[in-house]
N, C-alpha and C positions, 0 to 999 in steps of 0.2 A: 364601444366595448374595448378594452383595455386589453385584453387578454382571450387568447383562441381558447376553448376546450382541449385541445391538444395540448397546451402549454401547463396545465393540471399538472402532470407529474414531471414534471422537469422545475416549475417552480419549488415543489416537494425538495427538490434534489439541492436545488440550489442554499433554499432555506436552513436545511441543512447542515449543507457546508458553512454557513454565512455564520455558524458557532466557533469561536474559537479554540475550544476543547475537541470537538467535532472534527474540525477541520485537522488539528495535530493531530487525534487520531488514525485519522483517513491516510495523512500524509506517513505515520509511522508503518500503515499497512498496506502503502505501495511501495516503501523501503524495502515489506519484507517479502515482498514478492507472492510466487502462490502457495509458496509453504505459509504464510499466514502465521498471527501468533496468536498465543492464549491470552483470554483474558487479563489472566494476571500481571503475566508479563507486558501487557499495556497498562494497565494500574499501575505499576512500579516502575517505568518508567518515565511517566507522565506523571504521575503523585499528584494520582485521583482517586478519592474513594471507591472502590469496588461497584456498592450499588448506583454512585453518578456513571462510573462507567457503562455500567451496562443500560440505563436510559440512553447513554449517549449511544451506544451500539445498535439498540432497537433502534434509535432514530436515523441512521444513516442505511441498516439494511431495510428499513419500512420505503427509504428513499432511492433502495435499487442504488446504492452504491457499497454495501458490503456485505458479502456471504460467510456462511457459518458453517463448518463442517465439525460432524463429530471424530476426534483420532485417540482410542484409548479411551481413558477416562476424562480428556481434556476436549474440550470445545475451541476449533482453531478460529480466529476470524481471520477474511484475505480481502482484499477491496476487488470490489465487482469491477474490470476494466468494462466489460461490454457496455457496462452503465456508464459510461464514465464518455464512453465513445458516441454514444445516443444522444448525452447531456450536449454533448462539441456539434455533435452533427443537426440535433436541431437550432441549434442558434445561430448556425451560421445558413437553417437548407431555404431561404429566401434570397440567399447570392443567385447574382447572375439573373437576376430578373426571375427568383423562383425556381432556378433549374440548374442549380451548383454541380449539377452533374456536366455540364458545360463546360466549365471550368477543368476537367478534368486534372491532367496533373502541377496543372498552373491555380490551382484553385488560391485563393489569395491567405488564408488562414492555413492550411498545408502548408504551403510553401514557407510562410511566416514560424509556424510548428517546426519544420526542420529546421528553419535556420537556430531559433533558439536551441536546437539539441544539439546542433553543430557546433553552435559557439560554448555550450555548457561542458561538452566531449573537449573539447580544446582547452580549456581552462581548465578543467579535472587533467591532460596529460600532461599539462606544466607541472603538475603539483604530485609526482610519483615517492611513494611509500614504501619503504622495506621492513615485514613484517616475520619474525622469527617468534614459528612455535614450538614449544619445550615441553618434554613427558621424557618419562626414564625412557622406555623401552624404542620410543619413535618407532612405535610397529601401527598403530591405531587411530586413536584419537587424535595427536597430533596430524599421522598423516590424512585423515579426513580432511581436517583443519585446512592443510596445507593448499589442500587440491580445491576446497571450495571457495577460499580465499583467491587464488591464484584465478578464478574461474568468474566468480562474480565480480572481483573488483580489478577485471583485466582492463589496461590500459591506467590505473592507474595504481593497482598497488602488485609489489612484486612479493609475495609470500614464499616460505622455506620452512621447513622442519628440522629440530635433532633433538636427540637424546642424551642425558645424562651416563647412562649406559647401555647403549644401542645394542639390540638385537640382532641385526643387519641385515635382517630381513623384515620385509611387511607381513602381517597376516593377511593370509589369502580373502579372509569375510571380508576385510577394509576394502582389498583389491575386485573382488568379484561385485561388490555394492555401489562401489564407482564406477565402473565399467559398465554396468546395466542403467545408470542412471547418466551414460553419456558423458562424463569426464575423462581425458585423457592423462594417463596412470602411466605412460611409457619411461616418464625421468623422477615418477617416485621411488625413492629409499631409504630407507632404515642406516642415520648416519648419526658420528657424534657433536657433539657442540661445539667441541675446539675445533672444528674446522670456519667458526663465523668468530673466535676472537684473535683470529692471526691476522697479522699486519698483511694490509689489503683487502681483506673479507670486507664484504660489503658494511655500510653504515646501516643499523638497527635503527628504525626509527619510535618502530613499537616491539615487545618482547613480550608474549602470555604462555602463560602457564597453566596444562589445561589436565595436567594428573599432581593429586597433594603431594606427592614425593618428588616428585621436580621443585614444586613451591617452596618447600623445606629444606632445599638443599643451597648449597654455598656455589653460585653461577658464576664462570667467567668474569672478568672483567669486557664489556662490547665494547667496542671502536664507536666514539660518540654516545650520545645519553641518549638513549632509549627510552619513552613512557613506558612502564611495565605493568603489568596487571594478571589478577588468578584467576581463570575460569574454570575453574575443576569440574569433572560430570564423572560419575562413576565409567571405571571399564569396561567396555564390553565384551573386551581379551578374559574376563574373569567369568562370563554369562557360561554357566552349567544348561543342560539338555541336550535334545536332539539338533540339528542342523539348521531348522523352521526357528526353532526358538532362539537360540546364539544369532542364526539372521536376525530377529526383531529388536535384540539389544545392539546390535550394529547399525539400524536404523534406525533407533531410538536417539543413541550415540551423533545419527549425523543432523538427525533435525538440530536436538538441542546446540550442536556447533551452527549450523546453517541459520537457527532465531539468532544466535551471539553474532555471527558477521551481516549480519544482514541490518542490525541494529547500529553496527559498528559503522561502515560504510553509510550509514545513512546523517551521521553525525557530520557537525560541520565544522571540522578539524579545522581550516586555514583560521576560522576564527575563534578559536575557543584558546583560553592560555592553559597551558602549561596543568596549571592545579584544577582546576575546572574537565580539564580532558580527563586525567589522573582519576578523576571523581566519576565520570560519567561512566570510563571502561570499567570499574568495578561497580557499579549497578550491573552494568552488563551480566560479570562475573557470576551474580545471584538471578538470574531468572534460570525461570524454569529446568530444574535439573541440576541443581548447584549441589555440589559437595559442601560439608561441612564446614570446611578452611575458605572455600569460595564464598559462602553466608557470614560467616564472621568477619570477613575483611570487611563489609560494607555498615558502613555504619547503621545506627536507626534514623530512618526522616523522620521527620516531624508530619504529624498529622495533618492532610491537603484541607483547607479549608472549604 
């Protein structure tokens, strides 16, 4: 016999993966972490049709390797890790004559598993990123921006905020949303943009624009050529109600920034040129929660075969 009864759902897992659509998928929803993305926003990224995606989606969560939560009207998907852990842990649990436990932290695929993350961490800190984000007020969405940027792609990208015409202060939702969700907010503020085109400011390597009145407006000249791009989400600085309510446009507000870097960071910048990068970050610019001016920058694809 070829094959244990144990080995039944792990072959699942693997067969799976063993798709190539499948497998990009998988791989765009361990980019985006456990905030997870919508559907759509993996359709449109991948430029897949809607209903292949979601067979492909059944197939990967029937496989114990991604879960689906509902948030709003939207259905998130996030890659199941524990699955993922299960998959590693049975193929290698006959080390050691059956008892990889033995091994303990000399285990030989561990120890192999770090060093790839070591050498991957090392080659990502050669390659550091200065990324400035732009909104008039720099009270909000930028600084969400700022802080999740700065947060998830520490060690390799150094992210900043300003304003067109800066407020100079942060709204306290922005500040009170970060701070509960564990971000450190001690050196956010509400600043203006000439302070990144005077001689010595740092070199912009990427420039977004995440409110349409910044995008329409006449920027600076940066220090070096920046890729630029629009991601516009409506404000949440505008959300009318009670307190409960303007919170939920504030978290609404940081997902849709947190699916946009999450997607960003997962792109393979060292190798991508110039016009092709340009193209990718306004896809970005259009998922889930794009402004109007953020939809139209992006052109129409072509229908995925």
């Amino acid at each position: 016999m070829l094959t244990r009864k144990s080995d039944a759902p792990f072959v699942q897992s693997l067969a799976a993966l063993a798709h190539p659509t499948r497998l990009a998928v998988f791989r765009r929803l361990v980019a985006a972490g456990p905030e997870g993305l919508a559907a759509g926003e993996i359709a449109r990224l991948l430029n897949v049709p809607h209903n292949t995606l979601s067979t492909h989606l059944a197939e990967l969560s029937a496989a114990g390797l991604v879960n689906a939560r509902r948030a709003g009207r939207s259905i998130l998907y996030s890659a199941e890790f524990d699955g993922v852990a299960r998959l590693v842990s049975h193929l290698v649990e006959d080390c050691c004559g059956g008892r990889p436990e033995l091994c303990g932290d000399r285990h030989p695929v561990v120890m192999r598993i770090s060093e790839i993350i070591r050498n991957g961490k090392a080659r990502q800190e050669t390659a550091m990123y200065n990324v400035l984000i732009l909104c008039t007020g720099n009270t909000s969405r930028s600084i969400l921006a700022e802080a999740i940027l700065n947060k998830l792609g520490e060690g390799r990208i150094r992210a900043f905020s300003a304003g067109s015409t800066p407020k100079g202060t942060v709204r306290p939702e922005a500040m009170r949303l970060l701070d509960k969700l564990g971000y450190d907010i001690s050196s956010l503020r509400s600043k203006s943009w000439h302070e990144f085109a005077k001689p010595g400011s740092p070199e912009m390597d990427f420039v977004f624009t995440v409110c349409d009145d910044a995008h329409g407006e006449a920027c600076p000249v940066w220090p070096g050529t920046p890729v630029t791009a629009h991601w516009g989400i409506e404000d949440p600085a505008k959300a009318t109600g009670n307190a409960a309510e303007i919170a939920v446009a504030y978290e609404q507000a940081y997902r849709f920034l947190h699916n946009r870097i999450s997607v960003f960071l997962a792109l393979p910048i060292e190798s991508l040129d110039r016009m092709s990068l340009h193209a990718r970050l306004r896809e970005i610019g259009s998922l889930e929660g794009a402004t109007g001016k953020a939809k139209d920058q992006q052109p129409k694809a072509a229908a995925a075969e």
